[in-house]
Steps between C-alpha positions, in 0.01 A plus 500: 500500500703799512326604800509178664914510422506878677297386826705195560809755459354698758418210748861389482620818584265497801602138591910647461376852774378202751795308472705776558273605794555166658837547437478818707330355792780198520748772512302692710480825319417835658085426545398867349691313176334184471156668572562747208642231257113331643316785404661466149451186431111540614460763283608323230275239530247743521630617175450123325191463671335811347651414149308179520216638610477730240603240252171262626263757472634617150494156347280257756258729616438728185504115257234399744277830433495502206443148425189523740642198671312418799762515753562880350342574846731282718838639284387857606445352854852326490669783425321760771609248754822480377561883547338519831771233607792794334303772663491277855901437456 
């Protein structure tokens, strides 16, 4: 839970940089500006999306291993496609 509580923290920060880079564009803020307050805000996704990553294959993946569930297989395959989507980004 008190994971869940710190990602959601970060997402709403996130959510509050893209409002504020809308914000830029309506006032039509110097472009070198809004594209580094982009880069920002796509690295911190980056940053959420590799904590949850890590975060399935700690508790999804490694639960399904060692239960010997069948879909241990498809878990493992889940999460290799997920971080060939990151790498691709």
């Amino acid at each position: 839970m008190k994971e869940k509580t710190r990602v959601v923290a970060r997402m709403k920060r996130i959510e509050g940089q893209v409002r504020a880079i809308t914000r830029m564009i309506e006032d039509e803020t110097y472009c070198i500006d809004v594209l580094t307050q982009i880069a920002a805000a796509d690295k911190a996704l980056k940053a959420v999306a590799l904590e949850l990553l890590d975060s399935h294959l700690d508790h999804c993946v490694r639960s399904a291993i060692n239960q010997g569930d069948e879909d241990a297989d498809e878990k493992v395959h889940e999460a290799s496609a997920a971080i060939a989507r990151l790498v691709r980004s």
